[in-house]
C-alpha positions as CSV (number, residue, x, y, z in Angstrom):
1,X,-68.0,59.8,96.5
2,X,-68.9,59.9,100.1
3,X,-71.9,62.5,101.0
4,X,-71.4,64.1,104.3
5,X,-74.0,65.3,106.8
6,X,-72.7,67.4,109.7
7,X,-73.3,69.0,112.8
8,X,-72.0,72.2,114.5
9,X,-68.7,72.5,115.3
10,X,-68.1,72.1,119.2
11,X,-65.2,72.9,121.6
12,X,-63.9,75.7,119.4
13,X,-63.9,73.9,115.9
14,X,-62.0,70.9,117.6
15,X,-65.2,68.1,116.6
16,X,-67.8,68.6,113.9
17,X,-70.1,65.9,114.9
18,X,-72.2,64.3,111.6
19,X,-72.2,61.3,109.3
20,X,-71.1,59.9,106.1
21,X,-72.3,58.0,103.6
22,X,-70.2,56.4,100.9
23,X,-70.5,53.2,98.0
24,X,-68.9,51.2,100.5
25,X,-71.7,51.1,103.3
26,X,-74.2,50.7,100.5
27,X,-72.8,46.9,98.9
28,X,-73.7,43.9,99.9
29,X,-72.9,42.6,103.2
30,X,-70.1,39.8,102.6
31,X,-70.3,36.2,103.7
32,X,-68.6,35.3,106.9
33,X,-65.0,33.1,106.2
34,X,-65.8,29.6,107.3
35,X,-62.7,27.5,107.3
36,X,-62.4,25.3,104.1
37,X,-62.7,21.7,106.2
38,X,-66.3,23.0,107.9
39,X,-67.9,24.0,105.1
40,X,-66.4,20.2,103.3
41,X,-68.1,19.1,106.0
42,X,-71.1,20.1,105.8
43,X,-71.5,19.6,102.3
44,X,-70.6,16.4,102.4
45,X,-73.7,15.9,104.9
46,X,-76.3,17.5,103.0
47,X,-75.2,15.7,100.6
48,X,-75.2,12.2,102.5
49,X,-79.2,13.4,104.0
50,X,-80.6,13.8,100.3
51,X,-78.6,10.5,98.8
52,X,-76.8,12.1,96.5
53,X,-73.4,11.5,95.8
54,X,-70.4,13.0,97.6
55,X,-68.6,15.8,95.4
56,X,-64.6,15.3,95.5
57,X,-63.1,18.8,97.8
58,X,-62.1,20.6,94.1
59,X,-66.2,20.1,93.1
60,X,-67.2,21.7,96.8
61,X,-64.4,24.3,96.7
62,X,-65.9,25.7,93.3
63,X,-69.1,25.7,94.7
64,X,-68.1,27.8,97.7
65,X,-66.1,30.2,95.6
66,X,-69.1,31.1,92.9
67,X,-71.1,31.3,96.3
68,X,-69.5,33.8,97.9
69,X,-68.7,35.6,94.3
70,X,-72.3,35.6,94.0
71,X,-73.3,37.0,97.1
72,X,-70.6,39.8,96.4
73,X,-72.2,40.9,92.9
74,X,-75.8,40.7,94.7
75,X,-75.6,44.6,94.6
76,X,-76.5,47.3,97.7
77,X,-78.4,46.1,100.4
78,X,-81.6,48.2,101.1
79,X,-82.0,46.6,104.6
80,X,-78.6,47.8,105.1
81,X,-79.3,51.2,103.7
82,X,-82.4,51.5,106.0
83,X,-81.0,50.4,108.8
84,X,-78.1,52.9,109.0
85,X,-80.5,56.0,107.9
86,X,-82.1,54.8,110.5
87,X,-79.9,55.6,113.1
88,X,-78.0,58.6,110.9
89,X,-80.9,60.7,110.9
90,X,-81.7,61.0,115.0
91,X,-77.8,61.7,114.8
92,X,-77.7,64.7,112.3
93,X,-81.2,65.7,113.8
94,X,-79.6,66.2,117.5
95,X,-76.6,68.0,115.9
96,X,-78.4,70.4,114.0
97,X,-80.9,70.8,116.8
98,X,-77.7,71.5,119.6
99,X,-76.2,73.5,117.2
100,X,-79.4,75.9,117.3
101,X,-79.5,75.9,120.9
102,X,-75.7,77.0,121.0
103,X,-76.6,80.0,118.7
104,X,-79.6,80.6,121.1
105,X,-77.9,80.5,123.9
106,X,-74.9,82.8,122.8
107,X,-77.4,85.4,120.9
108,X,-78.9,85.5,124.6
109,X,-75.0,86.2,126.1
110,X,-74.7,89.0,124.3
């Protein structure tokens, strides 16, 4: 369910300025695809720096794969959240706030 917040329709009902929010924008960001062989890589290094042994590719594969399925079932992300009520409110405040001054200004026309 996506909860919409609009504006005043403008150039005779073509645009209705406003935004929407929806389950989508509130999950977890996701973590950026690194290529399999950088990631090896770098595991294989940290690995290497802490004199531990070197995990086979299927070991370091695994890992990467309940990392990122982790990161997914971390849940919303109130930074996220914030952030874009952040910048949705100025929004939905300047299109009420134009919207008034349209109704103004025609009430004045007439």
């Amino acid at each position: 369910m996506r909860f919409w917040f609009s504006g005043p329709r403008l150039f005779s009902g073509l645009v209705r300025p406003g935004v929407s929010f929806g389950p989508e924008d509130l999950r977890a960001r996701r973590v950026p695809t690194i290529p399999r062989e950088l990631a090896r890589k770098a595991v294989r290094q940290l690995a290497k720096d802490h004199g531990a042994e070197v995990p086979p590719d299927a070991t370091i594969d695994a890992w990467l794969e309940a990392e990122v399925a982790r990161q997914r079932r971390a849940g919303p992300s109130v930074a996220w959240f914030i952030f874009k009520m952040i910048i949705a409110v100025p929004i939905a405040g300047f299109a009420i706030f134009t919207f008034w001054i349209a109704v103004l200004l025609l009430q004045q026309m007439h």
